[in-house]
C-alpha positions as CSV (number, residue, x, y, z in Angstrom):
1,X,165.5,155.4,231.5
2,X,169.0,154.1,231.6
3,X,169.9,150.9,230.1
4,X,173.2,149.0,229.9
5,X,173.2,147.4,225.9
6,X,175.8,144.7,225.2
7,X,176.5,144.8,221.8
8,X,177.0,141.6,219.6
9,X,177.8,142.3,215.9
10,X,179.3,139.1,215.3
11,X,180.3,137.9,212.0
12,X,179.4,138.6,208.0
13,X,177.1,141.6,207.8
14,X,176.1,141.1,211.4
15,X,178.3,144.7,212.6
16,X,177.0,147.0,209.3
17,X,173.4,146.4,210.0
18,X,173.8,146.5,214.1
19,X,175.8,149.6,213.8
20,X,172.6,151.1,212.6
21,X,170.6,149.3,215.4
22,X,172.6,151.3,217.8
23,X,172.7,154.7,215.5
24,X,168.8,154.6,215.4
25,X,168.9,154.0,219.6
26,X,170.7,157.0,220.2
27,X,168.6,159.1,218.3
28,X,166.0,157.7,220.2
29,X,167.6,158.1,223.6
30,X,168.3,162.1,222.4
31,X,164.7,162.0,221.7
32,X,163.1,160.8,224.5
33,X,166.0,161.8,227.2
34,X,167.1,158.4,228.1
35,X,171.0,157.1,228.9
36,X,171.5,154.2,226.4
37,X,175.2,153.1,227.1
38,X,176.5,150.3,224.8
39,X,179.8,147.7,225.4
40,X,180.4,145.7,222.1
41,X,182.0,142.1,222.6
42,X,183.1,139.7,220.2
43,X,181.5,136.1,219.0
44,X,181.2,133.4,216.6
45,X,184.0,133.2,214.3
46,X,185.9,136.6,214.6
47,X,185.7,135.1,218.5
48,X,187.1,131.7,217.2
49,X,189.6,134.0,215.5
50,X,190.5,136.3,218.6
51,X,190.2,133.7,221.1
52,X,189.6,130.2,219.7
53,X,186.4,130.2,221.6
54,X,183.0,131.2,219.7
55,X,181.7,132.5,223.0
56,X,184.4,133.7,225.1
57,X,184.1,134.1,228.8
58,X,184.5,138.2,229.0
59,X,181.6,138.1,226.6
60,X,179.1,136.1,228.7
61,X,180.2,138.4,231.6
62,X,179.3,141.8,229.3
63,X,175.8,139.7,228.9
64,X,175.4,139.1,232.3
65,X,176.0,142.0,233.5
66,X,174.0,144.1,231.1
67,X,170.2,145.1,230.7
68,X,169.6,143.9,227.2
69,X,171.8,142.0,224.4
70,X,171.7,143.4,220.9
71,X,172.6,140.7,218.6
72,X,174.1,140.9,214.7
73,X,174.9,137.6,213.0
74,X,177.3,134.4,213.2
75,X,178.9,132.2,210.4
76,X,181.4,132.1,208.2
77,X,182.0,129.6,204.7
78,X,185.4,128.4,206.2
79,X,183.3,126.7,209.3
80,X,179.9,126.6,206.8
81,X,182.2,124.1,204.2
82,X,184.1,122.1,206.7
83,X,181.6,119.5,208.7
84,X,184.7,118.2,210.9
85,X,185.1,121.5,212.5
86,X,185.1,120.6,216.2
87,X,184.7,124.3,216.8
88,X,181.8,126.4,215.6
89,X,180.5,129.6,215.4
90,X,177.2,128.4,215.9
91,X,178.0,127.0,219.1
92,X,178.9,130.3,220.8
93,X,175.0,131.1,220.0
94,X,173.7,128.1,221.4
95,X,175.5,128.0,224.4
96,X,174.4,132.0,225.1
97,X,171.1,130.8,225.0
98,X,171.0,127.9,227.3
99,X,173.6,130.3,229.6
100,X,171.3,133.3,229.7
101,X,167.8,131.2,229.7
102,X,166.5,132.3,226.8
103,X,164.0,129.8,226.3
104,X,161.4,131.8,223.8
105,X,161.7,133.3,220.4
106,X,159.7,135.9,219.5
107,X,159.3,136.7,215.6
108,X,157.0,139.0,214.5
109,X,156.2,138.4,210.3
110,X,154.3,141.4,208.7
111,X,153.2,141.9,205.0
112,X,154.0,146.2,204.5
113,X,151.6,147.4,202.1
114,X,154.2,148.9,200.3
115,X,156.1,146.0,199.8
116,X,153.2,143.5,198.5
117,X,154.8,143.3,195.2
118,X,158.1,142.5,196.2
119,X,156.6,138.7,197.7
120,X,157.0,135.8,195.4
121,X,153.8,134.8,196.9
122,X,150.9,136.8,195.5
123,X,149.6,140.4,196.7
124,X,145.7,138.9,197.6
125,X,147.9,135.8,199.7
126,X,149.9,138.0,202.0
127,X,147.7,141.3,202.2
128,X,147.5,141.3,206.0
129,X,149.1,139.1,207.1
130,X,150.2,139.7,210.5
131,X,151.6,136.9,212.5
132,X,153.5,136.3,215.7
133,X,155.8,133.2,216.1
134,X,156.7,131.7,219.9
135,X,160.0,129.4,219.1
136,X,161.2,127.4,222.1
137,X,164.9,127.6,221.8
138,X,166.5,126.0,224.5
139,X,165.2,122.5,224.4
140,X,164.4,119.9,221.7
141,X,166.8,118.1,218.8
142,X,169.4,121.1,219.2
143,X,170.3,120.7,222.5
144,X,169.6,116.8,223.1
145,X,172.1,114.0,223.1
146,X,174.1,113.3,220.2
147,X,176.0,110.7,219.4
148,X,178.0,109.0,216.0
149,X,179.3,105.1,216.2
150,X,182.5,104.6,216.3
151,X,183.0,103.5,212.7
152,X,181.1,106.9,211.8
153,X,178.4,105.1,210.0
154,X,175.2,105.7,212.2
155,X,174.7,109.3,214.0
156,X,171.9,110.4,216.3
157,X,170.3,113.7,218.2
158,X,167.9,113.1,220.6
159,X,164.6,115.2,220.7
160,X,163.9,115.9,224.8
161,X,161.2,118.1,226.5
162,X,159.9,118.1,229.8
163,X,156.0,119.3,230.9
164,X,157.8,123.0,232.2
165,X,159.9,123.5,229.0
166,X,156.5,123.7,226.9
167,X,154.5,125.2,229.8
168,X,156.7,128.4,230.1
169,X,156.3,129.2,226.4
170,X,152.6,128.1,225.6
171,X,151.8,130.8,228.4
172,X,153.5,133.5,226.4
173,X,152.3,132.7,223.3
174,X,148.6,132.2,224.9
175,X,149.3,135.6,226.8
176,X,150.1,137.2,223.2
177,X,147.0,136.0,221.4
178,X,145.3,137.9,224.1
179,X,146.4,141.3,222.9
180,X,146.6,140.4,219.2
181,X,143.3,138.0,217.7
182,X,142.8,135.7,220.2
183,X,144.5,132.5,218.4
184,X,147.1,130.0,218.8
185,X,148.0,127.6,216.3
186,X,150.3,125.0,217.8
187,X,152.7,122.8,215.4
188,X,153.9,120.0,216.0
189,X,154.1,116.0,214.2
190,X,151.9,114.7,217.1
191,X,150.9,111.8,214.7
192,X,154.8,110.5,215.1
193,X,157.0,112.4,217.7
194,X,156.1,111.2,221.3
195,X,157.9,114.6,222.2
196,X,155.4,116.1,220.0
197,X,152.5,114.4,221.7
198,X,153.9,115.6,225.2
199,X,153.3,119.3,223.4
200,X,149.9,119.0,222.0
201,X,148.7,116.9,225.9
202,X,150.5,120.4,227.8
203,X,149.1,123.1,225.5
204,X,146.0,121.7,225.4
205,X,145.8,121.8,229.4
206,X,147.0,125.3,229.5
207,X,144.7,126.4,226.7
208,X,141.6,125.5,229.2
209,X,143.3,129.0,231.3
210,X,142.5,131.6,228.2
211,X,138.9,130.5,227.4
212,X,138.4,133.6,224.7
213,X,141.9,132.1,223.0
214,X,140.9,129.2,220.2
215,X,143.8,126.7,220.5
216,X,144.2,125.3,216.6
217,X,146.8,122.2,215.8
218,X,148.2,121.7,212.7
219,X,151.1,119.2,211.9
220,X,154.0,121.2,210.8
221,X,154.2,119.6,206.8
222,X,151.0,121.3,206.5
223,X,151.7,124.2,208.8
224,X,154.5,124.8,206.2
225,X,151.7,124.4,202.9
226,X,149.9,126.5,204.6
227,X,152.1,129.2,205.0
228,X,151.8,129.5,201.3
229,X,148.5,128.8,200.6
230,X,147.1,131.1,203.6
231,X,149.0,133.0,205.9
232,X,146.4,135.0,206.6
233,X,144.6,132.2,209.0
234,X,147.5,132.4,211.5
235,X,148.2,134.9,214.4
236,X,150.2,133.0,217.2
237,X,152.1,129.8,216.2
238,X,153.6,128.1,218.9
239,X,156.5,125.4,218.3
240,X,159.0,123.5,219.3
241,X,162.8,124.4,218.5
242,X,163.5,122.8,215.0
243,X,160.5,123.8,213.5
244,X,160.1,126.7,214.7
245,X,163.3,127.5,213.3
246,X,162.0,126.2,209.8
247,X,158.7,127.6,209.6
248,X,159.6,131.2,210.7
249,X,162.1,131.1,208.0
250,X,159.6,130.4,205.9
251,X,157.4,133.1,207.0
252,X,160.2,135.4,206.3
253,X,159.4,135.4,202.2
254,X,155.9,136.5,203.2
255,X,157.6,140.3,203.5
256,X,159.5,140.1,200.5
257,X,162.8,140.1,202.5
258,X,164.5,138.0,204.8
259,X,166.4,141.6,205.3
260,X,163.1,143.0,207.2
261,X,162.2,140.6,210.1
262,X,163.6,141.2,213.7
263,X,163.4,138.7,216.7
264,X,163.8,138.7,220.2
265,X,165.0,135.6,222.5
266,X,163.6,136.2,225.9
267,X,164.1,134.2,229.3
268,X,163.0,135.4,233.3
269,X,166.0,137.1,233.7
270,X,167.7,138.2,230.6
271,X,166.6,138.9,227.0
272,X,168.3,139.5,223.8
273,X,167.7,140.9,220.3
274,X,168.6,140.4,216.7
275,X,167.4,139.6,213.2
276,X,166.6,136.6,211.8
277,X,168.9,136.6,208.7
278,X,172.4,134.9,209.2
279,X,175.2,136.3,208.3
280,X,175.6,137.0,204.7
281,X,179.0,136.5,204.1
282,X,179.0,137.4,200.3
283,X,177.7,140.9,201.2
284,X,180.1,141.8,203.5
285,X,181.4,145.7,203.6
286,X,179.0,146.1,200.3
287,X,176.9,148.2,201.6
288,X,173.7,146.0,200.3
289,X,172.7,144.6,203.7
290,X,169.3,145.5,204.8
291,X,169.6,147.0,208.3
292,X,166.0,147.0,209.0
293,X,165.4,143.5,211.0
294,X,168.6,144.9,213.1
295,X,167.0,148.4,213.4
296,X,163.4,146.7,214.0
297,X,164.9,144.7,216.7
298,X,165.6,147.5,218.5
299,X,162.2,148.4,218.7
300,X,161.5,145.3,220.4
301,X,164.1,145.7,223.0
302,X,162.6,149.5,223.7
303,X,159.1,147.2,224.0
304,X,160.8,144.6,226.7
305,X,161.1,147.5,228.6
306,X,157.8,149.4,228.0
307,X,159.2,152.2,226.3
308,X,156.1,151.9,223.3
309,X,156.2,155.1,222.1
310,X,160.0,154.9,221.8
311,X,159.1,151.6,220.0
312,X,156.6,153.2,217.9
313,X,158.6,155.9,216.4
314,X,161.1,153.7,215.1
315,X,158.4,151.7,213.3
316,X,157.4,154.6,211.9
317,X,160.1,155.7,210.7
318,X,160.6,152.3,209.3
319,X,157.7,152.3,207.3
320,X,158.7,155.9,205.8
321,X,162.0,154.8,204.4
322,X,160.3,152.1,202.6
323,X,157.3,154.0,201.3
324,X,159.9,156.8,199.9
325,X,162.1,153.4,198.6
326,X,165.0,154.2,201.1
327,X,166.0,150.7,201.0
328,X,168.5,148.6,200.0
329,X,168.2,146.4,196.7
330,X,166.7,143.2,198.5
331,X,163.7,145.6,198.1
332,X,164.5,148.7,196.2
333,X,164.3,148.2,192.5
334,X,164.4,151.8,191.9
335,X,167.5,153.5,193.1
336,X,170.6,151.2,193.1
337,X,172.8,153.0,195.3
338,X,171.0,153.0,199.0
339,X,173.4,151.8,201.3
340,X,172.8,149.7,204.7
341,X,174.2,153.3,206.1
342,X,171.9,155.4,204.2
343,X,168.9,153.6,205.1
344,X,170.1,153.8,209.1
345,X,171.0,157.5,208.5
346,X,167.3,158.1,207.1
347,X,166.2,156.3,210.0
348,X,168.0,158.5,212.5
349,X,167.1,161.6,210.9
350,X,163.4,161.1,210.7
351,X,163.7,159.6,214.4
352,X,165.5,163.6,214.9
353,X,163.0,166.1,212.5
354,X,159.7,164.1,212.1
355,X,158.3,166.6,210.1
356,X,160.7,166.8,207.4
357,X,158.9,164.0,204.7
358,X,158.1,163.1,201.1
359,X,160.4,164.3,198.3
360,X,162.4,166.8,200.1
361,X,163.7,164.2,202.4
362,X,164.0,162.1,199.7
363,X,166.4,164.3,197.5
364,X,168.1,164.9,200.4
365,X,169.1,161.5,201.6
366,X,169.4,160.3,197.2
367,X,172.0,163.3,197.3
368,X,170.0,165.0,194.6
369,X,169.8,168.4,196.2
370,X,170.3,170.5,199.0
371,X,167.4,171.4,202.0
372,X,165.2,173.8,200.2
């Protein structure tokens, strides 16, 4: 297959951990015998900085015209600390999700075996858990109306759906829990939010379509106790934009890291990948930044195109480095000096000789010996 990747590293950490992204796709593509060419573009703030623009023009076109998007991170403390910025790094994001469509976000929030012990939540809480999360991401409080007085004393954001914007994504996430365990949670505050009510009346219409899918509610206060308490009892949660983008954040402690979840943001015509973490700014060029939610996102955008076993090895591969503790210290007690670029180049290699494993590979890549 031949794909056209743009390539967004964006700001903080957001270029170490999608330079490994792209080092582990070109094993892949040696692999498998597939073209993967990549254009990188700027956005966010080192846009702002280029071009006073957090989303310049050439950089929409590079989307537009590509195949896929791979995604790093946006932000930066001198925006972060200064509310009267009229120009934001976040709004480059925004405004290439409402350009390209993206309406869903896809976040997938796993508990590794291996990692139990690195949860703040206990091992018996999280031990397979295994969830899915559908995020709308175009509509709702983020992209409504807002408005401030003129004396600056009252604000507001207005929280807008229509019937198609919740239909379009409740048939994803119903179409998910389909090949997973056949349940959809929805959350929502139907009990005060007419917007929410509008949610629970359209998802429960659709649900009538997928009669072996149980449609669940829960209002998202609880949704978020429950996260805690049991994980385990969800598999698809479907929700609106804002708490969506609360509750899968959330989720992301259930792993141990915030460093290990990918996403993908999905519309009819284009789609685009990149992990859930922001961009880290106090870990820049350290070296400490997990690349595996960048890395694991690049699974999902071999998935999108039905390349599984593509897909597959890179999981794999994945769940090797953190077995042998080739990680960085978000979830590597043991060794201190594994690097975002060691854990990418471990990736790479296993992706190149599978059967080289265990503690040979291991010395190897802790620089404690040569191949035996």
């Amino acid at each position: 297959m031949k794909l056209q990747i743009a390539v967004l590293p964006g700001d903080g950490v957001g270029p170490e951990v999608t330079d490994q992204a792209v080092k582990v796709l070109k094993a892949i593509a040696s692999e498998f015998d597939h073209t993967f060419k990549f254009k990188t573009a700027h956005v966010g703030a080192v846009a702002i900085d280029h071009y006073n623009d957090p989303l310049p023009d050439a950089t929409l076109k590079l989307c537009k015209s590509s195949d896929a998007i791979l995604f790093g991170a946006i932000g930066h403390p001198k925006y972060d600390n200064d509310p009267s910025a009229k120009v934001r790094p976040e709004q480059g994001l925004l405004k290439l999700r409402k350009e390209l469509g993206l309406f869903a976000n896809i976040r997938p929030v796993k508990a590794y075996d291996t990692l139990l012990d690195k949860s703040p939540l206990k091992r018996h809480i999280i031990k397979g858990v295994d969830i899915s999360i559908y995020r709308e991401l175009t509509g709702g409080i983020y992209f409504g109306k807002k408005q401030t007085s003129e004396d600056g004393n009252t604000a507001s954001d207005l929280c807008e759906y229509t019937r198609e914007e919740i239909e379009r994504i409740a048939h994803l996430a119903f179409d998910a829990a389909q090949n997973r365990r056949n349940k959809v949670t929805l959350v929502d505050k139907a009990n005060v939010l007419e917007s929410s009510r509008l949610w629970r009346k359209v998802v429960t219409e659709i649900s009538k379509q997928y009669s072996d899918v149980e449609l669940d509610f829960l209002f998202v206060d609880n949704a978020a106790m429950q996260m805690i308490l049991n994980p385990k009892q969800f598999d698809v949660i479907l929700t609106e934009n804002m708490f969506g983008d609360i509750i899968s954040d959330e989720a992301s402690v259930i792993g141990g890291s915030i460093g290990l979840l990918a996403s993908a943001s999905v519309g009819k015509k284009y789609a685009m990948f990149e992990p859930i973490h922001g961009s880290y700014p106090q870990a820049t060029n350290k070296g400490i930044a997990n690349p595996v939610a960048s890395i694991l996102s690049a699974a999902m955008l071999l998935e999108h195109f039905e390349l599984y076993n593509e897909a597959q090895m890179i999981r794999i591969a994945v769940e090797k480095s953190l077995k042998l503790q080739i990680s960085t210290p978000d979830v590597n007690t043991k060794y201190d000096h594994i690097t975002t670029n060691k854990v990418g180049d471990f990736i790479e290699d296993f992706i190149n000789n599978p059967g080289d494993t265990n503690m040979n590979f291991t010395n190897i890549h802790l620089g404690q010996s040569t191949i035996i």
